[in-house]
N, C-alpha and C positions, 0 to 999 in steps of 0.2 A: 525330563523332557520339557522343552521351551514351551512357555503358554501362547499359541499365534493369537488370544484374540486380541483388540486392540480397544475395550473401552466405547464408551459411548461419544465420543467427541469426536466426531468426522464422521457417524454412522447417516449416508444415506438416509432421508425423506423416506423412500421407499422402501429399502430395505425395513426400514421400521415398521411401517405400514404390513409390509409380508409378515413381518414375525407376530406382528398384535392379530393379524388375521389368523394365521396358522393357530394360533392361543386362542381361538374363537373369541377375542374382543373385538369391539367395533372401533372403527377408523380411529375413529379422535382420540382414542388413546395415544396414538402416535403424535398427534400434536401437544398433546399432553408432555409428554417424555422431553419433543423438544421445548416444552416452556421451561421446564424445570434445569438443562442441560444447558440451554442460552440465555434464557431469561434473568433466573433465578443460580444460575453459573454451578445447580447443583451434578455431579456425574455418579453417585451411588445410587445404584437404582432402590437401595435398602430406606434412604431419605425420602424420597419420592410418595410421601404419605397420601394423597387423594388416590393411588392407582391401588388395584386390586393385591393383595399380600400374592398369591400366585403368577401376579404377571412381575411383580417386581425381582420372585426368583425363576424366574425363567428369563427375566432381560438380563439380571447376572450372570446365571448360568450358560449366555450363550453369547454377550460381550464381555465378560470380564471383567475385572479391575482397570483403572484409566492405567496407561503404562505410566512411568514416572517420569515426569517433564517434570521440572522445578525452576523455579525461578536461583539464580544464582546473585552476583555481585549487582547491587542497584546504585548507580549514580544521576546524584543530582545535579544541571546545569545551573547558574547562576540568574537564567532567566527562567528556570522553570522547569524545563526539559528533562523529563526521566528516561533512562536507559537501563535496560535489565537483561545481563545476559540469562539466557534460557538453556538450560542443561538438560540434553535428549535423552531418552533410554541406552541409547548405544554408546554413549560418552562422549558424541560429538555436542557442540552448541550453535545457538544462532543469536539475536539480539532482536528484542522492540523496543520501541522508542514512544514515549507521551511526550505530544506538547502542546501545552497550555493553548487554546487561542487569542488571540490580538481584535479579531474583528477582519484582518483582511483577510482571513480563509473563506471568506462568506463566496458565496457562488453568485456573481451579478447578473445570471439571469435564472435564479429562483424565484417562482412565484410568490406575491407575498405571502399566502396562505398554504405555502406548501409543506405537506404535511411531516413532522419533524421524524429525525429516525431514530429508534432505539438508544434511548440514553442520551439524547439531544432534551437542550437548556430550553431550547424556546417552549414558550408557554403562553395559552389562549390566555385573554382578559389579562387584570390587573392582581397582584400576590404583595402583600404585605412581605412575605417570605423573601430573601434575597437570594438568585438564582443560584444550585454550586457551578465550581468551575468546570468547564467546557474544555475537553479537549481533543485533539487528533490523535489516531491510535496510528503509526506508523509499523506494518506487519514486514517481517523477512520471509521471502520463499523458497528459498535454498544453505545451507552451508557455504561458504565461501561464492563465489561466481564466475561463470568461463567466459565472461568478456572483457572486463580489464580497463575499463575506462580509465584515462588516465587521472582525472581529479576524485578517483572513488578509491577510497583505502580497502573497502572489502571485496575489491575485486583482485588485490596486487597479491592473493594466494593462491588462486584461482577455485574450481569448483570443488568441494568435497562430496557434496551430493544435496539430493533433491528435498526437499519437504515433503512428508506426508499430510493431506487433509488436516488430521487430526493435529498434529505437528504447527500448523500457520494458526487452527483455531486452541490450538494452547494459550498460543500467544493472548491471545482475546480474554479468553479465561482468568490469566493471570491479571490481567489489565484489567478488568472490570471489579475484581477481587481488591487489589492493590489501591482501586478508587474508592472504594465503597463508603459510603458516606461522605467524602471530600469532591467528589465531579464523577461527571459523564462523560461516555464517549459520544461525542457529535460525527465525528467523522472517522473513517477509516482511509489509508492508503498503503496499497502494497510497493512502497518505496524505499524500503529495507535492505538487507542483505539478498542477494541474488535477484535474478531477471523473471519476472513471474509469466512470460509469454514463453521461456523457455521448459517452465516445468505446470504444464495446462493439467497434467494430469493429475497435479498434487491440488490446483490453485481455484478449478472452475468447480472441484465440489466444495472446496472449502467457499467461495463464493455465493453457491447455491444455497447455503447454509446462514450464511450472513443477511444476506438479502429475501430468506423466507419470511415472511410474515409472522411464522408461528414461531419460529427460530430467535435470531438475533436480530429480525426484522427493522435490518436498516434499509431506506428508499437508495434506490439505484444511481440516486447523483449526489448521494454522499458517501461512495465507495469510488474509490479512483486505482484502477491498474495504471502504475506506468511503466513504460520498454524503453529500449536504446533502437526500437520502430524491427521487429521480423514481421513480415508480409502474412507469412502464415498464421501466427499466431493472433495477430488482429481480426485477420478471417473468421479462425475460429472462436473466439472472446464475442464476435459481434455475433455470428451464427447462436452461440450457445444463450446471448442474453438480449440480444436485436437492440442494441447499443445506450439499455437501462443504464450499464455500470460505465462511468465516466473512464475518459483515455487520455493520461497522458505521456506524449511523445517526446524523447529526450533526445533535440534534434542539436544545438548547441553550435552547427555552423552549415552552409548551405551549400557551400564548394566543394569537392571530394578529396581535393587533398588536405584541406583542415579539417576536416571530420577525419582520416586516417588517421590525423597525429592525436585526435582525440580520443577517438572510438575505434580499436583496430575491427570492428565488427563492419566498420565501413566498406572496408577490403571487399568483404563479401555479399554488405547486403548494398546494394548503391539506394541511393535516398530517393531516386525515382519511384524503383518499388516500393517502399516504404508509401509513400505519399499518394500512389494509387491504390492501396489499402484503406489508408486512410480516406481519401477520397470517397470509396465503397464504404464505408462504415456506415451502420445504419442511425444517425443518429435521429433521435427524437425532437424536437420541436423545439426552439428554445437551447435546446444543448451545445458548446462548441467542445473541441477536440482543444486538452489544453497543451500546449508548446514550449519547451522546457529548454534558454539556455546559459548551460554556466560558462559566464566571461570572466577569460583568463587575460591578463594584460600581453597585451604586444601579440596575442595568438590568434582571440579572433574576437577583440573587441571594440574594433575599428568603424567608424561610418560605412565604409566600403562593405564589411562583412553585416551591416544590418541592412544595406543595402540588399544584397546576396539574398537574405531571410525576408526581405519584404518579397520580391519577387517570386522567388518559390514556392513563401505560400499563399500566393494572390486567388482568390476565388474560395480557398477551403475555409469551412465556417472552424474558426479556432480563437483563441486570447494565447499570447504571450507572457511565459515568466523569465523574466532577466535574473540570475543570481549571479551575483559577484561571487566568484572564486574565493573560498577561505581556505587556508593552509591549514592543514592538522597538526596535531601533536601527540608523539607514541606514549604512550601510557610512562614512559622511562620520564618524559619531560622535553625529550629529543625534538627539533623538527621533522615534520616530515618531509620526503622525498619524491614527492609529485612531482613527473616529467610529461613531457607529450612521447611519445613514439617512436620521437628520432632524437631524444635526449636533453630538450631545453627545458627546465625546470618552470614547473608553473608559477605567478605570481598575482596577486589579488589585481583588478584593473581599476584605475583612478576614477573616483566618483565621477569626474565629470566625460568621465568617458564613457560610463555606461549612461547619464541621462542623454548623451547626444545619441546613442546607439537608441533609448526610448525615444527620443524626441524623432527618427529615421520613421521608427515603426508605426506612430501615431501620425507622422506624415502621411503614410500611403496604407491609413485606413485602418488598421491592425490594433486593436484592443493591446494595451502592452503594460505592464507592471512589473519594477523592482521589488524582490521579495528577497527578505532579509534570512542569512543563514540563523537555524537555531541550534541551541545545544553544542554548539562547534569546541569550548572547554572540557565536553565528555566523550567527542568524537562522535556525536548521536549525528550529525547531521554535515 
């Protein structure tokens, strides 16, 4: 008979809380379990030396062994960038990605004093010490993904299925293990493999978990969801976190017939909706909504179409990232085959066309920054 339980890595705050109570232990045992679970990246409850020998087999006895997620083939990019496929229980995989920062990941409207997140470099007063490296954890939420974008390679299989909780915070796990002693994780972003507004059920506890205090206790504007913009799923992201966790929006062109040949998700969702979501989102003070588009030459990286993107998003509080379109290459050495939707193959767009498309958006007000592909030699990015 199959063992259902699944481990301590995705186990509910509360759930934990029930079970240390049920045990007649008091609360904070449960924060206990998760310091040692996020913290300290341990999942044997038999490790877990400051908790009581009774409650340690009773947390076995009623989660189990972690199922086996294993990290699989790790490659390194040329500027830094790690990619690690991750190999699930059931034999399917997904991928994370590390990458180093630069300094332009910093968020320009963080306060100077604000307070760093779990496994973040910065550091009060002056250290003899020299800081380890810093980097972004890039998380996947699904196996493959069912919308297809046309410049995303891990959409051209479409979806296999969803991530469980425990599944996204594997990822983490293995990332913070694979750093240890060599850097920290300053930032997180679910920018991976699959759409993470399309599977809330796997993604908002894995989140709740991130963002706990006692947990993996990262602040809420160094975790970034980003979507290709569902209505619904913004709703509920902001409902469920009152817009702590950073948003961004993968809008890439402002007309409905170039977003079709980009995003066939345009078909169905038009970017009005989309944009009146956003609109309602509850952001916090200081926060903008960040706006994501990859320029493809000749498709929509024209003055005309930063025109189109100024307009649209006139009045919403957001920053712009421009990335230049990079071509892939399949693991054979092959190019790859990136098209839009009605079959013109995609091509990187001439540096000076993307600063004139920045120089559009800085016109009429719009926070706007070029932001360089990474990892693009490993297919991390």
């Amino acid at each position: 008979m199959d063992d259902a339980r699944t481990g301590l890595l995705g186990v509910p705050r509360e759930t934990l809380e029930s079970c240390v109570a049920r045990l007649g232990q008091p609360r904070y045992r449960a924060d206990q379990v998760l310091g040692w679970v996020y913290a300290r990246g341990v999942v044997d409850p038999a490790a877990m030396t400051d908790l009581p020998r009774a409650l340690r087999e009773a947390l076995a006895a009623e989660f189990g062994p972690q199922p086996d997620t294993r990290p699989g083939a790790t490659e390194t990019s040329a500027d830094g960038t790690v990619k690690v496929t991750v190999g699930l229980a059931d034999g399917a995989a997904t991928e994370a990605v590390l990458i180093p920062e630069t300094g332009d990941e910093a968020d320009d409207e963080a306060p100077a004093d604000d307070a760093p997140a779990s496994g973040s470099v910065r550091q009060a007063g002056r250290s003899s010490r020299p800081a380890p490296a810093a980097y972004t954890l890039c998380l996947s939420s699904q196996v493959g993904c069912a919308f297809g974008c046309a410049f995303c390679r891990s959409g051209s299989r479409g979806l296999v299925r969803h991530l469980a909780a425990r599944e996204i915070l594997a990822q983490f796990h293995w990332a913070r293990a694979f750093l240890a002693g060599r850097g920290n994780i300053a930032r997180l972003v679910l920018m991976g493999i699959g759409e993470p507004l399309h599977n809330l059920e796997g993604v908002l506890p894995a989140l709740r978990l991130l963002s706990d205090p006692r947990a993996a206790a990262f602040s809420g504007r160094r975790v970034t969801v980003s979507t290709v913009g569902l209505p619904e799923g913004i709703r509920r992201l902001g409902d469920a976190f009152g817009g702590r966790i950073a948003l961004a929006w993968s809008l890439h062109a402002a007309d409905e017939d170039t977003r079709r040949r980009l995003l066939p998700v345009a078909a169905r969702r038009p970017v009005r909706e989309t944009l009146e979501a956003l609109r309602d989102h509850p952001l916090p003070p200081r926060r903008r909504i960040t706006v994501e588009c990859v320029l493809a030459g000749d498709v929509n990286d024209t003055e005309r179409h930063a025109r189109d993107v100024a307009r649209l998003l006139g009045g919403l509080r957001c920053k712009v990232n421009l990335i230049p379109f990079n071509p892939w290459r399949e693991p054979t050495g092959a190019a790859g085959s990136a098209t839009t939707t009605d079959g013109e193959p995609l091509r990187p767009p001439e540096p000076e066309r993307v600063e004139a498309y920045r120089r559009v958006l800085a016109a009429a007000g719009l926070s706007a920054f070029v932001r360089k592909p990474r990892g693009a030699d490993i297919l991390a990015a």
